[in-house]
C-alpha positions in Angstrom: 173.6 89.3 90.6 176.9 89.6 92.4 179.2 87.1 92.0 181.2 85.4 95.7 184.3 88.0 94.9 181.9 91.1 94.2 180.2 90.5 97.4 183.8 89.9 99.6 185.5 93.2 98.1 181.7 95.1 99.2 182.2 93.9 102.5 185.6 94.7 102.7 184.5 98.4 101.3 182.5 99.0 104.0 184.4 98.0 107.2 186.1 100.7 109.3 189.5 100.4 109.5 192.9 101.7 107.9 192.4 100.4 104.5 189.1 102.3 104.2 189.7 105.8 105.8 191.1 107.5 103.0 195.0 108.6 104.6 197.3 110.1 102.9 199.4 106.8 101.7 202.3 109.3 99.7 205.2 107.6 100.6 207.0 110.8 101.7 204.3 110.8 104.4 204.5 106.9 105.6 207.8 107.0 106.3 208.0 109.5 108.9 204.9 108.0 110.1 206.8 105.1 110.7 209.8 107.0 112.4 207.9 108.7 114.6 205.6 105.5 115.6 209.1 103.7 116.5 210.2 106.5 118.6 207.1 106.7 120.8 208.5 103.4 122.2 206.4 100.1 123.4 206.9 100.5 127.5 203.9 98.8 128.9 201.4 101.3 130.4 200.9 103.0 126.9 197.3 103.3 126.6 197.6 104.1 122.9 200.4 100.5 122.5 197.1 98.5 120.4 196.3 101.3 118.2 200.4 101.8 117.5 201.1 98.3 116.4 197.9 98.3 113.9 199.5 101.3 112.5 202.6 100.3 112.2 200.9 97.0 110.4 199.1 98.8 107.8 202.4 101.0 107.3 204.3 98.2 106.8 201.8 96.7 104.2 201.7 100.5 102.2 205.7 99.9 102.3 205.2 96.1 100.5 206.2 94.8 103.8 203.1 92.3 104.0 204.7 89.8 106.5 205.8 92.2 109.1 202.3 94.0 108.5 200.4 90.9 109.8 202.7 90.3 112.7 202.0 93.9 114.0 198.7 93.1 113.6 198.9 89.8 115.5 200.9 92.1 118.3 198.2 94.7 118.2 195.5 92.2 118.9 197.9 91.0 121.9 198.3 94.7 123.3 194.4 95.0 123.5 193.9 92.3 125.2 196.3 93.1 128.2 195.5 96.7 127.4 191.8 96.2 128.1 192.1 93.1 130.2 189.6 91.5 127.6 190.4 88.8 125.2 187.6 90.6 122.4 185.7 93.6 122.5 184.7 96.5 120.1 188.2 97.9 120.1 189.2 94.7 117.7 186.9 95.6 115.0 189.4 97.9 113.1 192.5 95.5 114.0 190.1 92.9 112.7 189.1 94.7 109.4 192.7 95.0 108.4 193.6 91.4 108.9 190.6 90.9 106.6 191.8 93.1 104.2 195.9 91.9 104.4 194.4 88.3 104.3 192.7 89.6 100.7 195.5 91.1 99.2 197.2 87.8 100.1 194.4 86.1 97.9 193.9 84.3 101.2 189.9 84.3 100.7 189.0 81.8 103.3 191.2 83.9 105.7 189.5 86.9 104.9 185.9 85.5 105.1 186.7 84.6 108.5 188.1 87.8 109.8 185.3 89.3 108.2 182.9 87.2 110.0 184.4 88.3 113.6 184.2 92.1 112.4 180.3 91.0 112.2 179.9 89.2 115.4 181.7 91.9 117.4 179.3 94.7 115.5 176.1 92.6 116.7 177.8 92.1 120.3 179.0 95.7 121.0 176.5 97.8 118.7 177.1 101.4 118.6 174.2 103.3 121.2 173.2 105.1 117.8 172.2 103.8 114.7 173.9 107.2 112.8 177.2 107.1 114.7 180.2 104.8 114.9 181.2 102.5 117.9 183.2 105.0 120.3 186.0 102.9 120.3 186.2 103.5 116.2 185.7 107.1 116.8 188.6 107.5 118.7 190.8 104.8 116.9 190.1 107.0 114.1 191.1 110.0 115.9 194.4 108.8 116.9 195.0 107.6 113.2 194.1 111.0 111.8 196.4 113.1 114.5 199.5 110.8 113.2 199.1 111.2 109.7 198.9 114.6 110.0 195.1 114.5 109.4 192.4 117.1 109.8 193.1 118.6 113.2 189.8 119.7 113.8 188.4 116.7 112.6 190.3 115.0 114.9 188.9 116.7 117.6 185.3 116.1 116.4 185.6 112.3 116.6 187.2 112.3 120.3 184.3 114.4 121.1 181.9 112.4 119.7 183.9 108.8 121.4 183.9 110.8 124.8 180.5 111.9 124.7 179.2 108.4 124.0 181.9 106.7 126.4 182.7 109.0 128.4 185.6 108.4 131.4 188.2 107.4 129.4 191.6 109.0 130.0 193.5 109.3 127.6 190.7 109.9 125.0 189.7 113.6 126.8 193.9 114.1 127.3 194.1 113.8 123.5 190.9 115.5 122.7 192.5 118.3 124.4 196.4 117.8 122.9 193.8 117.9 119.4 192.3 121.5 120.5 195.5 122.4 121.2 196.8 121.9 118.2 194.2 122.9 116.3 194.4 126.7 117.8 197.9 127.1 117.2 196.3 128.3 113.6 194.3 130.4 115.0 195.2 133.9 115.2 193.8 134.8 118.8 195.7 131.8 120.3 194.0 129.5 123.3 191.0 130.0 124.0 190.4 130.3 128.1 187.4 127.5 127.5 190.4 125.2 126.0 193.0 126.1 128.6 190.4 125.0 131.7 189.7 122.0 129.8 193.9 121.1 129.5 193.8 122.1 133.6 191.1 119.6 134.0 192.7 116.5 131.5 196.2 117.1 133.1 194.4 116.9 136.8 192.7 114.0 135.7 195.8 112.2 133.9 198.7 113.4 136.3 200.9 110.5 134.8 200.6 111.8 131.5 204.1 114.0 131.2 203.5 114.7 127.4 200.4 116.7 128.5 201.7 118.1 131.5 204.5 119.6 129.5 202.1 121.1 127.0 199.8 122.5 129.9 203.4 124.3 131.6 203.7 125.6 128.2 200.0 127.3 127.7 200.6 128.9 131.3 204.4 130.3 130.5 202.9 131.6 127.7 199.8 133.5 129.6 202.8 134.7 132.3 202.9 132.4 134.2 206.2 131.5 136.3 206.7 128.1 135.7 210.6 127.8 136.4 210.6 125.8 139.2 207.8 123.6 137.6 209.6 123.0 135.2 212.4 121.9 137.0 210.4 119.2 138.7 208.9 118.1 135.9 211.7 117.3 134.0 213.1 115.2 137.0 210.0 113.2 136.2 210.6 113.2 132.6 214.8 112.1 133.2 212.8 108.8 135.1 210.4 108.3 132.3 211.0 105.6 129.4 212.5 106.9 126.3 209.7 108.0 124.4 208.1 110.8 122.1 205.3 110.8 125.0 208.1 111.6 127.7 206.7 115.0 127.5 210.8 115.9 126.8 209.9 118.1 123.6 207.3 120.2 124.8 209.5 120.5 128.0 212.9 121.7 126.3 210.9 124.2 124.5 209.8 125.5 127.7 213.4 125.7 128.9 214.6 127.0 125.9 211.7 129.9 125.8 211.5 130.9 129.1 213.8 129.9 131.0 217.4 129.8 128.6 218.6 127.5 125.8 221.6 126.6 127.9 219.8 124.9 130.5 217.6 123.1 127.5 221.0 122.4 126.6 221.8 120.4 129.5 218.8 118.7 130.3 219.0 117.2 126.8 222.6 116.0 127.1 221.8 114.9 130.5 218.4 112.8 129.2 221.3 111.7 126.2 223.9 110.6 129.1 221.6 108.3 130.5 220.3 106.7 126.9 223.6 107.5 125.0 221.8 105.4 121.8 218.4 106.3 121.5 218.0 108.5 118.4 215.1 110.3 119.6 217.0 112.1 122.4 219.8 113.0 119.9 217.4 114.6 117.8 215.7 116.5 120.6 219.1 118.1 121.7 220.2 118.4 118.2 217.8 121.1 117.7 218.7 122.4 120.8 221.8 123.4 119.8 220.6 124.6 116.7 218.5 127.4 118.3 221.9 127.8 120.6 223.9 128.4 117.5 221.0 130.5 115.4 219.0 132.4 117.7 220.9 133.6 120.6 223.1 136.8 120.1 225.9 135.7 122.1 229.0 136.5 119.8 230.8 133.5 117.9 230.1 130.5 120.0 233.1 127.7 121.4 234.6 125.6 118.8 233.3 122.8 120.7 229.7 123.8 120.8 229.9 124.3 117.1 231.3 120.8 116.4 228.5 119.3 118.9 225.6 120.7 117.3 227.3 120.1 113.6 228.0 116.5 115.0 224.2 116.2 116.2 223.0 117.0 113.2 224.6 114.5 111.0 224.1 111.8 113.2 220.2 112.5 113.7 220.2 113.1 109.3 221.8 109.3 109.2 219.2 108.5 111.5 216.1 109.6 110.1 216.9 109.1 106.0 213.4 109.3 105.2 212.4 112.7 107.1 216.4 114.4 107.3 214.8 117.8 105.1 214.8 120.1 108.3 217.6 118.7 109.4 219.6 119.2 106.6 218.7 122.7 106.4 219.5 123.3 110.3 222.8 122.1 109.4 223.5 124.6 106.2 221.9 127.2 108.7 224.6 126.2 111.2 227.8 125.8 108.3 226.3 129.3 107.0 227.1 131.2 110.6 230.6 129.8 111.0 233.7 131.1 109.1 235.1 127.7 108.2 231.6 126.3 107.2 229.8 128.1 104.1 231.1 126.1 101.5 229.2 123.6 103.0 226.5 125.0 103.8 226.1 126.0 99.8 226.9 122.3 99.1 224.1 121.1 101.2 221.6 123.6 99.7 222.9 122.9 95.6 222.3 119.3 96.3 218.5 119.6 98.1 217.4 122.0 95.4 218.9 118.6 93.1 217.0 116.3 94.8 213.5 114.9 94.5 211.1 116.5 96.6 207.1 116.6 97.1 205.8 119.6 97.1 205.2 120.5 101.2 209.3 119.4 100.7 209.7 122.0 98.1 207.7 124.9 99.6 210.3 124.2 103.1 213.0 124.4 100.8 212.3 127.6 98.9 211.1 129.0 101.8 214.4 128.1 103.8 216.5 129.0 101.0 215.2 132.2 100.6 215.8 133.5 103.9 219.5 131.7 103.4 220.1 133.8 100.6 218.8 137.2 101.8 220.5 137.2 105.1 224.0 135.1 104.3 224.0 135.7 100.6 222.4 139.0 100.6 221.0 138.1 97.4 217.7 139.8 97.7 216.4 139.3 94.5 216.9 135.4 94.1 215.2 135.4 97.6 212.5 137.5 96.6 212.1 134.7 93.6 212.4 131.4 95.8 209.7 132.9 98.1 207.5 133.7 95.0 208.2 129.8 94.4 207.0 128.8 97.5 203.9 130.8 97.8 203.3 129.6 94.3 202.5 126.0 95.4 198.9 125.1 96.7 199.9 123.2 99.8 198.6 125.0 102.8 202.3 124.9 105.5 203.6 127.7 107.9 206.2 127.9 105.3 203.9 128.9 102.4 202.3 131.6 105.2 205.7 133.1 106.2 206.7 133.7 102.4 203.6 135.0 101.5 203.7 137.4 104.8 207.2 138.9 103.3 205.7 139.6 99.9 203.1 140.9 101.1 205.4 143.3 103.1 207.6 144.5 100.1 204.7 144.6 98.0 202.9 147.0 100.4 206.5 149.1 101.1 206.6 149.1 97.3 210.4 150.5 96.9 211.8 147.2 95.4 211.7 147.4 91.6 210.0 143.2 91.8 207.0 145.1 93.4 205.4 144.1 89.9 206.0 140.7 89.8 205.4 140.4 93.3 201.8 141.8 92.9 201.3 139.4 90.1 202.4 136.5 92.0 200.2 137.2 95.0 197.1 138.2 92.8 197.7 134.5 91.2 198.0 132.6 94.1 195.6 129.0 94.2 194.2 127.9 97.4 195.6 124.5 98.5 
């Protein structure tokens, strides 16, 4: 027979909420989770606020931050209520289940029984319409979770399907159903598919206030030849009005401008966003990598002394910024020491101490992979680059990093003039699957 505890810790096993779906809890993950939950911003109007805040709670509580967990929780049950203009409804059963988990750790018992108790009432009140599938508010609560952790993209798109076709007439869970297709086909090798692109026509009709979409959807038509120049102009006067905010629709935007239009004018729109919110970090990180691509991939001859010390500049603010998830940056900024006369010292400083450091493994695949183009085309070094791209096709974490060194192995190996054409054979014919 099971004992009072036995039966509480069964219960709590079988609610749906964050402290059940099996996310990725490495703390090299959590922590630019939480950066990039902080720089989507709280403005009201945010369809997504109540789901935020009950991440950011059960972030906090993976961090060991247990009293700041239950106040975003608190918050989160506050945004769904003005969210939804409801003071309960099936939306709270995952901000619910976590309290009654956080009340658990807390050896809080009573607490715990009592959230638990609501979890049940709501379930009886707002029953799912089928006995096999979850509520539709779970299913996309879910959804949302998975696309911040960096979860299965395409099951991400399965469980907004499943929400919308249960519920459907929801905005912003058929925008994000199509931001998850579109995500989900940029690893596919024949691109958008013209069923996807109608449907991101159709979502950005239907959600015209939704910039971050709009942008992606001016993107998928520049891409099919589109001219979109003049679109995009307008767009980012909307986007200079907007909040500050991840959903601004400024990233997809400046990629836009810095693909198809010219990185200079990306340039400018990002300092002008900057001018106007001279402290948000977000923005500085935005424009930081504009200059990057300034400085790297435009052919221009050596570029002003001033444009150099802006983008180096940039970059070590936005690093001091974002401590937890400064890897790429760090490695834009070696790229950037590595291309000026004055810098390479530096830029073999910064490299000596990464490959030092502690890193995961998808940390350690971008710096082999990084550092092997380094030394091929600054150090001509081709045979330690060959070897640091061996290394990061060697490790079974699926990345576009792992992809592109195995794509250059693969292209020496098949040349076969370098005298590593051996090992590189053996490497490839070893290779695990993540």
């Amino acid at each position: 027979m099971m004992s009072a505890a036995q039966t509480l810790v069964s219960r709590l096993e079988a609610l749906q909420c964050h402290f059940t779906w099996d996310l990725d809890l490495s703390r090299s993950l959590l922590l630019p989770c939480r950066d990039n939950l902080l720089d989507i911003g709280t403005e009201n109007g945010n369809r997504w606020l109540g789901h935020i805040y009950n991440l950011q709670g059960f972030i906090q509580y993976r961090l060991g931050f247990s009293g700041d967990a239950q106040s975003f929780f608190n918050t989160a049950k506050q945004a769904f209520s003005q969210i939804k203009n409801a003071d309960e409804g099936p939306w709270l059963v995952v901000n619910y289940g976590n309290l009654a988990w956080l009340h658990h750790s807390l050896g809080d018992q009573a607490e715990s029984e009592a959230y638990l108790s609501k979890v049940d009432a709501l379930n009886t009140k707002y029953p799912s319409s089928s006995q096999t599938e979850l509520h539709p508010e779970i299913y996309a609560d879910k959804a949302y979770t998975l696309m911040t952790f960096n979860g299965d993209i395409n099951l991400v798109a399965d469980y907004f399907q499943r929400a919308i076709e249960m519920q459907p007439g929801i905005r912003e869970w058929n925008s994000w159903h199509v931001l998850a297709l579109l995500y989900a086909s940029k690893h596919s090798r024949t691109g958008l598919e013209d069923d996807i692109f109608e449907k991101m026509r159709i979502a950005q009709e239907q959600d015209p206030e939704n910039l971050y979409l709009a942008a992606h959807y001016l993107c998928q038509r520049a891409m099919r030849g589109e001219s979109i120049e003049d679109e995009a102009r307008e767009l980012a006067t909307k986007v200079l009005r907007s909040p500050v905010s991840s959903y601004s629709g400024l990233k997809p935007l400046l990629w836009v401008y810095r693909k198809y239009i010219s990185v200079d004018e990306a340039i400018v729109l990002a300092e002008e966003v900057l001018k106007n919110h001279p402290d948000e970090r977000y923005l500085k990180r935005r424009a930081a990598l504009c200059y990057y691509e300034k400085r790297v991939f435009c052919s221009e001859g050596p570029p002003k002394k001033s444009m150099l010390d802006r983008a180096v500049s940039l970059h070590q603010e936005v690093i001091a910024l974002y401590p937890h998830s400064s890897l790429m940056r760090k490695i834009h900024l070696a790229t950037i020491y590595a291309q000026s006369h004055d810098g390479k010292a530096k830029a073999v400083r910064i490299y000596q101490e990464l490959l030092k450091s502690y890193l995961e493994i998808a940390g350690q695949q971008v710096l082999f992979n990084s550092y092997a183009k380094y030394l091929h085309l600054q150090k001509q070094d081709r045979k330690m680059s060959i070897r640091c791209h061996m290394k990061a096709a060697a490790i079974p974490h699926q990345s576009v990093f792992r992809k592109d060194s195995i794509k250059v192995l693969e292209k020496i190996r098949d040349r076969g003039r370098d005298r590593m054409c051996g090992e590189i054979r053996k490497c490839l014919a070893n290779l695990q699957e993540p």
